[in-house]
PLY file of the C-alpha trace (Angstrom):
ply
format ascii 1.0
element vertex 118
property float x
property float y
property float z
element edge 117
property int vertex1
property int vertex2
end_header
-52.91 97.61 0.45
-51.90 100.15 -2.24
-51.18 97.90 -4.92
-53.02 94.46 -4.91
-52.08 93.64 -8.29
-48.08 94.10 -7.50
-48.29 91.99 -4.32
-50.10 89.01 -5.58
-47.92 88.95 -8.17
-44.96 88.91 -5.47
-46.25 86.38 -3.61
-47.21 84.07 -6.49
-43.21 84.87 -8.00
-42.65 83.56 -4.25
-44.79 81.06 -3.95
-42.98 79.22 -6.93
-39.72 79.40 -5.54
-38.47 76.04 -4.34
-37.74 76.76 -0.26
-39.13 79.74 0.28
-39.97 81.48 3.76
-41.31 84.34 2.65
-45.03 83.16 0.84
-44.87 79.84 2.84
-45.04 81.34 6.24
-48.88 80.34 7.23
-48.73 83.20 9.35
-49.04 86.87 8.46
-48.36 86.05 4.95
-51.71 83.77 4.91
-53.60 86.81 5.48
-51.82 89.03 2.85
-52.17 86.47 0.17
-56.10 86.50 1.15
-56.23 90.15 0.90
-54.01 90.80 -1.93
-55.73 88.36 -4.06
-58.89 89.21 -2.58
-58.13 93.14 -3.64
-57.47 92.26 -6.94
-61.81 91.82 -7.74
-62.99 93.91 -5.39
-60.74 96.80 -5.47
-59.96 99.34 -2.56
-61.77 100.43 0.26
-64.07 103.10 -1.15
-63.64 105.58 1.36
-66.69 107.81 -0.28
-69.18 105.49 1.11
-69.86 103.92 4.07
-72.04 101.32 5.86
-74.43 101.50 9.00
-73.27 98.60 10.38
-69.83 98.59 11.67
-69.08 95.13 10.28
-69.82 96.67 7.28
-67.22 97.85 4.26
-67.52 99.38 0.64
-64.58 98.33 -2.06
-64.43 100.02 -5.79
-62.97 98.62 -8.45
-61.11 101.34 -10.46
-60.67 98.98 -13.13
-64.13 97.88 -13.31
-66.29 100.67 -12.32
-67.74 98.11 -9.79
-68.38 98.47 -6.19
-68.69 95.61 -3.72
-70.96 96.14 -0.81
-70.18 93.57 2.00
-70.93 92.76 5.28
-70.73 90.65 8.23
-73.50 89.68 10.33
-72.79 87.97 13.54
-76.36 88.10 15.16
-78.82 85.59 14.91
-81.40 87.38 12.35
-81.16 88.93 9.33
-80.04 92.87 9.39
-81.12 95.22 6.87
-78.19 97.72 6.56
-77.73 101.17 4.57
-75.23 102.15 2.47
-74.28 105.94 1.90
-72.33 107.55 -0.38
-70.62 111.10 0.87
-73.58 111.38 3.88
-76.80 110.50 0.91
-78.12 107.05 1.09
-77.64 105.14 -2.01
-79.63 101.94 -0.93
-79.67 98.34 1.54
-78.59 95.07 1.76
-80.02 92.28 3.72
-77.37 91.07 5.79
-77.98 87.37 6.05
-77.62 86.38 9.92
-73.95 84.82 11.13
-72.79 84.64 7.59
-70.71 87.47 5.33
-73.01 88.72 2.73
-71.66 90.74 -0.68
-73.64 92.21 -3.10
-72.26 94.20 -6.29
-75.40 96.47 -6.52
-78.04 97.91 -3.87
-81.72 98.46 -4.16
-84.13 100.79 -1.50
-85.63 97.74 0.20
-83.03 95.41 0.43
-79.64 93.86 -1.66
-79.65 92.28 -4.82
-77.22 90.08 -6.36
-76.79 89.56 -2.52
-74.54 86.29 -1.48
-73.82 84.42 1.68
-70.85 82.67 3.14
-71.05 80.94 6.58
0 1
1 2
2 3
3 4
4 5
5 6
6 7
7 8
8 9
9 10
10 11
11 12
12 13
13 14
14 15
15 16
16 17
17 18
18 19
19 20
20 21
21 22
22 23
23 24
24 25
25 26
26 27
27 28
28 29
29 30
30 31
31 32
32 33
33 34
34 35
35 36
36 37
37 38
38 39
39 40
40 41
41 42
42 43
43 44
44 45
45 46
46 47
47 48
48 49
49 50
50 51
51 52
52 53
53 54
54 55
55 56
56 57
57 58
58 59
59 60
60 61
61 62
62 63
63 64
64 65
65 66
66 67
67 68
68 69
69 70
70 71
71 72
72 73
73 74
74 75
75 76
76 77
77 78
78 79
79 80
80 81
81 82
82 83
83 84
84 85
85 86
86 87
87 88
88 89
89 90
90 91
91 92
92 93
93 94
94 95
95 96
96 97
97 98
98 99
99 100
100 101
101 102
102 103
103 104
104 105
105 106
106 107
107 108
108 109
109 110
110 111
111 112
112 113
113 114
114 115
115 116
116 117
Protein backbone atom coordinates (compact mmCIF):
# COMPACT_ATOMS: atom_id res chain seq x y z
CA UNK A 1 0.00 0.00 0.00
CA UNK A 2 1.65 3.25 -1.17
CA UNK A 3 -0.37 5.60 0.61
CA UNK A 4 -2.04 4.38 3.91
CA UNK A 5 -2.99 7.69 4.98
CA UNK A 6 -5.05 8.42 1.51
CA UNK A 7 -6.87 5.07 1.66
CA UNK A 8 -8.09 5.10 5.16
CA UNK A 9 -9.23 8.24 4.59
CA UNK A 10 -11.22 6.77 1.44
CA UNK A 11 -12.63 4.19 3.12
CA UNK A 12 -13.69 6.13 6.23
CA UNK A 13 -15.30 9.04 3.43
CA UNK A 14 -16.98 5.57 2.36
CA UNK A 15 -17.74 4.12 5.24
CA UNK A 16 -20.06 7.19 6.10
CA UNK A 17 -21.94 7.09 3.10
CA UNK A 18 -25.47 5.85 3.66
CA UNK A 19 -25.65 2.46 1.18
CA UNK A 20 -22.48 1.97 0.28
CA UNK A 21 -20.86 -1.23 -1.43
CA UNK A 22 -17.68 -0.20 -1.67
CA UNK A 23 -16.29 -0.03 2.40
CA UNK A 24 -19.21 -2.37 3.42
CA UNK A 25 -18.17 -5.32 1.40
CA UNK A 26 -16.77 -7.73 4.38
CA UNK A 27 -14.73 -9.16 1.84
CA UNK A 28 -11.54 -7.83 0.30
CA UNK A 29 -12.32 -4.50 1.60
CA UNK A 30 -12.16 -6.01 5.36
CA UNK A 31 -8.66 -6.68 4.77
CA UNK A 32 -7.72 -3.27 3.21
CA UNK A 33 -9.36 -1.34 5.94
CA UNK A 34 -7.08 -3.61 8.41
CA UNK A 35 -4.06 -2.83 6.51
CA UNK A 36 -4.63 0.67 5.59
CA UNK A 37 -5.40 1.63 9.05
CA UNK A 38 -2.97 -0.70 10.31
CA UNK A 39 -0.19 1.20 7.90
CA UNK A 40 -1.02 4.33 9.18
CA UNK A 41 1.26 3.48 12.88
CA UNK A 42 3.45 1.25 11.65
CA UNK A 43 4.44 2.59 8.40
CA UNK A 44 5.79 0.60 5.27
CA UNK A 45 7.52 -2.45 4.90
CA UNK A 46 11.13 -1.50 5.57
CA UNK A 47 12.67 -3.25 2.89
CA UNK A 48 16.39 -2.43 4.45
CA UNK A 49 15.89 -4.97 7.06
CA UNK A 50 14.80 -8.19 7.33
CA UNK A 51 13.87 -11.05 9.73
CA UNK A 52 15.18 -14.75 10.18
CA UNK A 53 12.05 -16.10 10.47
CA UNK A 54 9.91 -16.09 7.48
CA UNK A 55 6.80 -15.13 9.45
CA UNK A 56 8.71 -12.35 10.24
CA UNK A 57 8.36 -8.47 8.82
CA UNK A 58 10.04 -4.98 9.53
CA UNK A 59 7.67 -1.64 9.02
CA UNK A 60 9.23 2.14 9.35
CA UNK A 61 7.46 4.87 10.10
CA UNK A 62 8.70 7.82 7.95
CA UNK A 63 6.76 10.05 10.00
CA UNK A 64 7.93 8.82 13.21
CA UNK A 65 11.37 7.61 12.81
CA UNK A 66 9.97 4.35 14.37
CA UNK A 67 10.36 0.87 13.27
CA UNK A 68 8.05 -2.00 14.19
CA UNK A 69 9.59 -5.38 14.44
CA UNK A 70 6.85 -8.13 14.28
CA UNK A 71 6.38 -11.55 14.05
CA UNK A 72 4.34 -14.56 13.99
CA UNK A 73 5.03 -17.62 15.76
CA UNK A 74 2.99 -20.62 15.01
CA UNK A 75 5.08 -23.33 16.92
CA UNK A 76 4.54 -24.38 20.24
CA UNK A 77 7.70 -22.62 22.06
CA UNK A 78 9.04 -19.50 22.15
CA UNK A 79 11.54 -18.50 19.05
CA UNK A 80 14.26 -16.17 19.45
CA UNK A 81 14.56 -14.44 16.00
CA UNK A 82 17.21 -11.86 14.44
CA UNK A 83 16.68 -8.89 12.85
CA UNK A 84 19.21 -7.40 10.22
CA UNK A 85 19.53 -4.35 8.74
CA UNK A 86 21.27 -4.32 4.98
CA UNK A 87 23.01 -8.08 5.84
CA UNK A 88 24.44 -6.61 9.81
CA UNK A 89 22.43 -7.81 12.67
CA UNK A 90 20.86 -5.11 14.59
CA UNK A 91 19.38 -7.33 17.47
CA UNK A 92 16.33 -10.22 18.62
CA UNK A 93 13.04 -10.60 19.62
CA UNK A 94 11.49 -13.36 21.52
CA UNK A 95 8.79 -14.55 19.50
CA UNK A 96 6.16 -15.62 21.96
CA UNK A 97 4.86 -19.23 20.80
CA UNK A 98 1.33 -19.33 18.57
CA UNK A 99 0.78 -15.69 19.17
CA UNK A 100 2.00 -12.41 16.90
CA UNK A 101 4.57 -10.60 18.84
CA UNK A 102 5.67 -6.65 17.99
CA UNK A 103 8.20 -4.86 19.50
CA UNK A 104 9.23 -1.11 18.57
CA UNK A 105 12.93 -1.61 19.64
CA UNK A 106 15.44 -4.73 19.73
CA UNK A 107 18.08 -5.66 22.20
CA UNK A 108 21.17 -8.56 21.62
CA UNK A 109 19.47 -11.17 23.81
CA UNK A 110 16.05 -10.86 23.16
CA UNK A 111 12.96 -8.01 22.37
CA UNK A 112 11.94 -5.36 24.48
CA UNK A 113 8.86 -3.46 24.56
CA UNK A 114 7.90 -6.94 23.09
CA UNK A 115 3.86 -7.66 22.93
CA UNK A 116 1.68 -10.63 22.28
CA UNK A 117 -1.59 -11.23 20.57
CA UNK A 118 -3.14 -14.77 20.41
Amino acid sequence: MYDPNWAAEQLDTLWNEPGDKIAHDAGEMTVMYYQAHSMRRLGLVDWDCHGSSSTSMVYKNAATKTRTFIVWNPSTKPEAVSFYERGKMIGQLIAAPQALTSADHLAAGGGTSASAAR
